[in-house]
C-alpha positions in Angstrom: -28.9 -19.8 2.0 -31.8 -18.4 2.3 -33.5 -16.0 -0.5 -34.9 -13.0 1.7 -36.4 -11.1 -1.3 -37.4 -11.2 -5.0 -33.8 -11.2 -5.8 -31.6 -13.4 -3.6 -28.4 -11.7 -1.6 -25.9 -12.1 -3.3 -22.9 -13.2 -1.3 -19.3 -12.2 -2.9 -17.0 -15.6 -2.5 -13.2 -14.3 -3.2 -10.8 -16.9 -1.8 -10.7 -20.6 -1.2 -10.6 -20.3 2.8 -14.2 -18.8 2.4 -15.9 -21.6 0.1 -14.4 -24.1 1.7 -15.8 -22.6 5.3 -19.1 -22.0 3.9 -19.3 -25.5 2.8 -17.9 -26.8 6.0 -21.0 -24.8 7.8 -23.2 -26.7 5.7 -24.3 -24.8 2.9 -26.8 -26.6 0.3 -27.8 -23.6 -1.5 -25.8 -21.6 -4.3 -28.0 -19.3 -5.5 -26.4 -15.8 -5.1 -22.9 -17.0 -4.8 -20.2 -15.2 -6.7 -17.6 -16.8 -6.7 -14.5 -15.0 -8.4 -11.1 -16.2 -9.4 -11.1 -19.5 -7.2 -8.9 -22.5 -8.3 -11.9 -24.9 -7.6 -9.6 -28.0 -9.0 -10.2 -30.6 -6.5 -13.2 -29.8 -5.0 -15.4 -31.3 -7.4 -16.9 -33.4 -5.0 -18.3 -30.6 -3.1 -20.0 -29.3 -5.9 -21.3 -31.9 -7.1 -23.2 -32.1 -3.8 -24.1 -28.9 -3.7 -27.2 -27.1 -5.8 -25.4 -24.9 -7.8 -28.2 -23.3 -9.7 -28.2 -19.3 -9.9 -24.7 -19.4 -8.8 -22.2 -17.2 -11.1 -18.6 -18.4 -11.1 -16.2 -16.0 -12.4 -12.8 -16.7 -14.1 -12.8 -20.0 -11.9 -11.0 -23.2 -12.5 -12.7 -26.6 -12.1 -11.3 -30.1 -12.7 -11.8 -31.5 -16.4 -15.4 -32.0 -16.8 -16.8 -29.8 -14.1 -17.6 -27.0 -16.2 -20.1 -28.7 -17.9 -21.5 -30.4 -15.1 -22.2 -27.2 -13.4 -23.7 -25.4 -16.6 -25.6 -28.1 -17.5 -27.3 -27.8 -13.4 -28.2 -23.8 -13.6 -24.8 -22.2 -12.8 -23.8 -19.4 -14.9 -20.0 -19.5 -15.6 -17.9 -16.2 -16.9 -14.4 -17.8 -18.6 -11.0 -17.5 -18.0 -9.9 -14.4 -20.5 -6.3 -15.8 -21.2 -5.9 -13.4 -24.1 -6.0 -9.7 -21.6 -2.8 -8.8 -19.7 -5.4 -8.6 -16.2 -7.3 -10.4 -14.2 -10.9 -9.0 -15.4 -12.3 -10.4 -12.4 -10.0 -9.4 -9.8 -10.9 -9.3 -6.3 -9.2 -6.1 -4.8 -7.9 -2.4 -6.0 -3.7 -2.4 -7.4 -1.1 -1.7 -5.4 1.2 0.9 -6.2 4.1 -2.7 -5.8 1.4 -4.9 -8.6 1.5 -2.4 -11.0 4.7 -1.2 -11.3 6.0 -5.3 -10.5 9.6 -5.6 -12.0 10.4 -1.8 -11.4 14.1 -2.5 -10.0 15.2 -3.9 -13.4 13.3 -3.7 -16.3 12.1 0.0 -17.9 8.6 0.9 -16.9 7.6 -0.1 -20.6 7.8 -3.7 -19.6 5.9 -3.5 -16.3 1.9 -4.5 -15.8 0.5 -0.8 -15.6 2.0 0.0 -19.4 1.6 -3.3 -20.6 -2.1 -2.9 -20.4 -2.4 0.6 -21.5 -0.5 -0.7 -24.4 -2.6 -3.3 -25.0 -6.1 -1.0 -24.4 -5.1 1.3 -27.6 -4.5 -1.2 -30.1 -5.9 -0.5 -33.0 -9.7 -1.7 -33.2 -9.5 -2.8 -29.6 -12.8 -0.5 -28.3 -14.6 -2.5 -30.8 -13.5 -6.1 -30.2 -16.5 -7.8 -28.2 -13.5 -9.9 -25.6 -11.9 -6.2 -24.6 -15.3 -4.6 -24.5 -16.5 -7.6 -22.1 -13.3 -8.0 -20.2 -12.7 -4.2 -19.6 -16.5 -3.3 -18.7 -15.6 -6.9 -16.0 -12.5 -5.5 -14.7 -14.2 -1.9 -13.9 -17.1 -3.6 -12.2 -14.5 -5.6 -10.2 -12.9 -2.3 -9.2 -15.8 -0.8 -8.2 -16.8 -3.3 -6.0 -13.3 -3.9 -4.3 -13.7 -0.2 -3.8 -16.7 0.0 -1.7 -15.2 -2.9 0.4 -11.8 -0.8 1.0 -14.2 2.0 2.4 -16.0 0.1 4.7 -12.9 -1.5 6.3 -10.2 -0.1 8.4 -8.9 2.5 8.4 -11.6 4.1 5.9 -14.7 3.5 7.6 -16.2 6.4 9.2 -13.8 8.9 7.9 -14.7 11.4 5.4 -13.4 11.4 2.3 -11.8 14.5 0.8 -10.5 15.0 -2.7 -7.3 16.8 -3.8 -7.8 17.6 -7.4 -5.0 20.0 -9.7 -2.5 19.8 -12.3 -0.3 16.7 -13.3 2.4 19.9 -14.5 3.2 20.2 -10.5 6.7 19.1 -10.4 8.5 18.0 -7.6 11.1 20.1 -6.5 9.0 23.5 -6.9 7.1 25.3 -4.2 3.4 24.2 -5.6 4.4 20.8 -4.9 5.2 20.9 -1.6 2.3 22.9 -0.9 0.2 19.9 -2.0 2.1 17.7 -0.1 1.6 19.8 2.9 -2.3 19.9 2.2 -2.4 16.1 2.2 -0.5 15.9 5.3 -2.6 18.5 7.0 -6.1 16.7 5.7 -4.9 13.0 6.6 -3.3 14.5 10.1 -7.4 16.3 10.8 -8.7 12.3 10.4 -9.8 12.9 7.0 -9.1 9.8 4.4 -7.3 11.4 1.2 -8.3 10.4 -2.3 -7.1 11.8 -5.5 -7.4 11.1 -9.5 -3.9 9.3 -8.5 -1.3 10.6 -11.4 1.7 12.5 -11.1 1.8 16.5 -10.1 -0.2 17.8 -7.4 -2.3 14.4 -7.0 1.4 12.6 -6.8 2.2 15.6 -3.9 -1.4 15.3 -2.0 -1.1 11.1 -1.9 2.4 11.8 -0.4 2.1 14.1 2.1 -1.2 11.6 3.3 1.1 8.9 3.2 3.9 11.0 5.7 1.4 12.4 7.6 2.6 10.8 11.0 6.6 11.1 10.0 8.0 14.9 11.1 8.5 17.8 9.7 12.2 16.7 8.7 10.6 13.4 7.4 8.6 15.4 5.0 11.5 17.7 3.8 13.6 14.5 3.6 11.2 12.7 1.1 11.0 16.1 -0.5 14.5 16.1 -1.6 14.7 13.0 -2.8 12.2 13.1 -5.1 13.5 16.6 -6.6 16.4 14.6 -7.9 13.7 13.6 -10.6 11.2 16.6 -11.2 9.1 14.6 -13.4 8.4 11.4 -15.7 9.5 13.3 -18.7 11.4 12.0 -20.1 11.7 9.1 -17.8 8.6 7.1 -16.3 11.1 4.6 -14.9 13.5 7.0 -13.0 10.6 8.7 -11.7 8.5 5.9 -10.3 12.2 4.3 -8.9 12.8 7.5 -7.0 8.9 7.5 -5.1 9.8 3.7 -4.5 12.9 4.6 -3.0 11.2 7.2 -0.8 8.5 4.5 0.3 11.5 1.8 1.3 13.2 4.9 3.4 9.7 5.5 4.9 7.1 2.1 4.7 3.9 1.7 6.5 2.8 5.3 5.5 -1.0 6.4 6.0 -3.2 5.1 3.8 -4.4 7.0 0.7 -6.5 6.3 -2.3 -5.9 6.8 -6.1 -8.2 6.2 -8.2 -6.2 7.4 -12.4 -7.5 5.8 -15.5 -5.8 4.1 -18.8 -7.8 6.1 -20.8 -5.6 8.9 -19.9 -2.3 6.0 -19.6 0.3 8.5 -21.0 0.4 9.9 -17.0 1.3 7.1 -14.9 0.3 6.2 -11.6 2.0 7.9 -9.0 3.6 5.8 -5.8 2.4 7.1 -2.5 -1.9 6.0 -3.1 -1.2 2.7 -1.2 -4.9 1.6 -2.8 -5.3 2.6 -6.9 -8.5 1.5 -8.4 -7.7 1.9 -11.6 -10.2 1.9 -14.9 -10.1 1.6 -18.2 -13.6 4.0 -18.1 -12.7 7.6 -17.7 -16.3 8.6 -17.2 -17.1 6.0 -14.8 -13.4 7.2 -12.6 -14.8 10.8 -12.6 -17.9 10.0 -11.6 -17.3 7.7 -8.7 -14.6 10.0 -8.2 -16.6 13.0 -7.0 -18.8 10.4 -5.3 -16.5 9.0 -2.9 -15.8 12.6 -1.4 -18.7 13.4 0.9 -16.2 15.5 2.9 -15.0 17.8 -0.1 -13.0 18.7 -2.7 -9.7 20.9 -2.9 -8.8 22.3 -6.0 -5.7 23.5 -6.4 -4.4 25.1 -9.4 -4.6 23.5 -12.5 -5.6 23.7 -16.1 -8.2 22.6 -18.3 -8.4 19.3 -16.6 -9.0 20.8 -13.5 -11.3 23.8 -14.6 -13.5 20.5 -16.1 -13.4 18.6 -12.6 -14.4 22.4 -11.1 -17.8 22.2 -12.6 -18.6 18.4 -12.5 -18.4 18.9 -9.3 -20.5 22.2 -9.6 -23.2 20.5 -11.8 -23.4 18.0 -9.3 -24.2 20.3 -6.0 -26.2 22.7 -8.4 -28.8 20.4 -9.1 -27.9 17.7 -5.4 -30.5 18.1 -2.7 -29.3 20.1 0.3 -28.4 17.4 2.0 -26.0 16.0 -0.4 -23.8 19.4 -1.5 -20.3 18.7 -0.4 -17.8 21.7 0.2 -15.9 22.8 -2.8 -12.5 24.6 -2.3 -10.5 26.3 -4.7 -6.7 27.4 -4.0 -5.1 30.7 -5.2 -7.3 33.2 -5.4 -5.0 34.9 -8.5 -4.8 31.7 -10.1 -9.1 31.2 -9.9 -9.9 34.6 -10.7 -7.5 36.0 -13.3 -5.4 33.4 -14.7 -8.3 30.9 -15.0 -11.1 32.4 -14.1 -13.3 29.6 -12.8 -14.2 31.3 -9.6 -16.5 34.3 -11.1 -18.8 31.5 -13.3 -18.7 29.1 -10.0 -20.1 32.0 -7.7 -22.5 33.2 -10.5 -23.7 29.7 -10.7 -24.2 29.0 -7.2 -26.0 32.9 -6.4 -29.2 31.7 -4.7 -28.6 27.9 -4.4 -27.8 25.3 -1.4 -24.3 25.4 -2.7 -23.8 28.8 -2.5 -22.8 28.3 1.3 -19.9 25.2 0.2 -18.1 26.6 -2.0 -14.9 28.7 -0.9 -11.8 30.7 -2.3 -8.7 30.7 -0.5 -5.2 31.5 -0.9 -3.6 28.9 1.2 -3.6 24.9 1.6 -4.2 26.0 6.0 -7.3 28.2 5.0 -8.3 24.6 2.8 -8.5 22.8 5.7 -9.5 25.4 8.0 -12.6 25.5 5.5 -13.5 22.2 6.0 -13.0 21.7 9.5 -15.8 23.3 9.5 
């Protein structure tokens, strides 16, 4: 390994095939390795060999006695956080399967994604140093699985678009299909669909992304049997079972992203994102949020929520160089200038700047992607 600057590449070690190749091609050198999560129990030899110093090794396991060794020769080791109900130091984003695992037969209370929202509101947790550190780990993790997931198939080189609007969307109405048509139309133009991934018109937008290739029929299909359950009120278990049973009827649906928080863990994850980088953070989720969608946000209607997400995204192309303004789309021209009227303020704001020429009312989720298409 060779350090090519003042600060050597870091190189991100994530399963056991990859040490042991690296070590097989004759690596010397650990500075700048992370390794993360690796049951290392056996291969003490090799690192005993190896010069270990400026190494991290996160949540790792080593034969008795190797800890020490390697702390004592410059590594820098993160422990094992038994006491958390997640891997802090995980090496990809959930699937919808992870954290709902154990949905067939126990109530979503007793499943991964609510055991950890659970165990996040404890009283005094925020304060407690081991939640702090393994929560702020676990967010990093995420964020780095993320920007791996876009720079691998299917995601690289498609634009990202965001389909933003109200978790009150409930299936079996005409708004929600609407959504679902508008993330079938997006993910059927080549763009790659991301959303705040809860229920409503994010659960709608993720699903008609992940049907984007079935038929018309297929859509109405998945349509019905979801209505069967219009929302997780009261039940979170009988609506996440009826999206799983619409994902066995149709699996190896188009790929969509998620991206909800625990901070707001009363809304649960909804099925159809097949990749959910979740966080404990909510600031850090809406910020990478708006990130991540170079090609555009939709905003459909919604409430305070939504009106908020509006003009982070405004404050963002407001003061963003021309070159970085994405397109900004609002849906229902009644709903943005009467009922909530976030579309007079918005074209105030942007009277004059770069943004003034991305940002677009509309009455229909066809004129949306007309819109961006460009």
């Amino acid at each position: 390994m060779t350090n090519l600057g003042p600060t050597p590449r870091s190189l991100e070690v994530q399963d056991l095939q990859a040490f042991d190749s690296l070590v097989t091609a004759g690596a010397v050198h650990l500075e700048g390795w992370h390794a993360q999560s690796l049951d290392l129990r056996g291969r003490s030899a090799a690192l005993d060999r190896l010069d270990v110093e400026g190494a991290i090794f996160l949540g790792c396991t080593f034969d008795e006695g190797m800890e020490s060794r390697l702390r004592s020769r410059g590594a820098l080791i993160f422990p094992r956080l038994e006491t958390v109900p997640f891997n802090p130091y995980r090496s990809g984003l959930y699937s919808p399967a992870e954290l709902y695992d154990g949905l067939a037969n126990k109530p979503y209370e007793e499943l991964p994604d609510a055991r950890i929202y659970q165990w996040s509101i404890q009283p005094g947790q925020r304060h407690r140093l081991d939640a702090t550190l393994a929560s702020a780990l676990h967010d990093q993790a995420i964020g780095d699985a993320l920007d791996e997931l876009l720079l691998s198939r299917p995601w690289a080189g498609k634009a990202v678009v965001g389909v933003m609007g109200g978790h009150a969307a409930q299936r079996g109405t005409e708004s929600y299909a609407q959504a679902a048509q508008l993330g079938r139309l997006l993910a059927r133009n080549s763009f790659a669909v991301a959303t705040g991934g809860g229920p409503g018109a994010m659960e709608a937008a993720n699903l008609g992304a992940y049907l984007s290739q079935a038929d018309d029929g297929g859509l109405q299909t998945a349509l019905d049997m979801l209505a069967s359950v219009p929302g997780f009120r009261p039940s979170v278990s009988a609506w996440a079972r009826a999206a799983a049973a619409v994902v066995e009827h149709f699996p190896d649906g188009t790929p969509s992203l998620g991206i909800p928080t625990w901070f707001y863990g009363h809304e649960p994850p909804n099925y159809f994102a097949t990749a959910i980088a979740k966080y404990f953070a909510n600031a850090v989720r809406e910020a990478i949020l708006l990130e991540l969608c170079q090609g555009g946000i939709v905003f459909l209607p919604g409430a305070a929520g939504t009106v908020q997400e509006i003009f982070q995204d405004a404050c963002e192309n407001y003061y963003g160089a021309r070159e970085k303004v994405t397109p900004m789309v609002l849906v229902g021209r009644r709903h943005w200038e009467h009922d909530y009227p976030a579309w007079p303020l918005l074209h105030t704001m942007a009277a004059g700047r770069d943004m003034a020429e991305r940002i677009f009312l509309v009455d229909t989720v066809d004129e949306a992607v007309a819109v961006l298409q460009g």
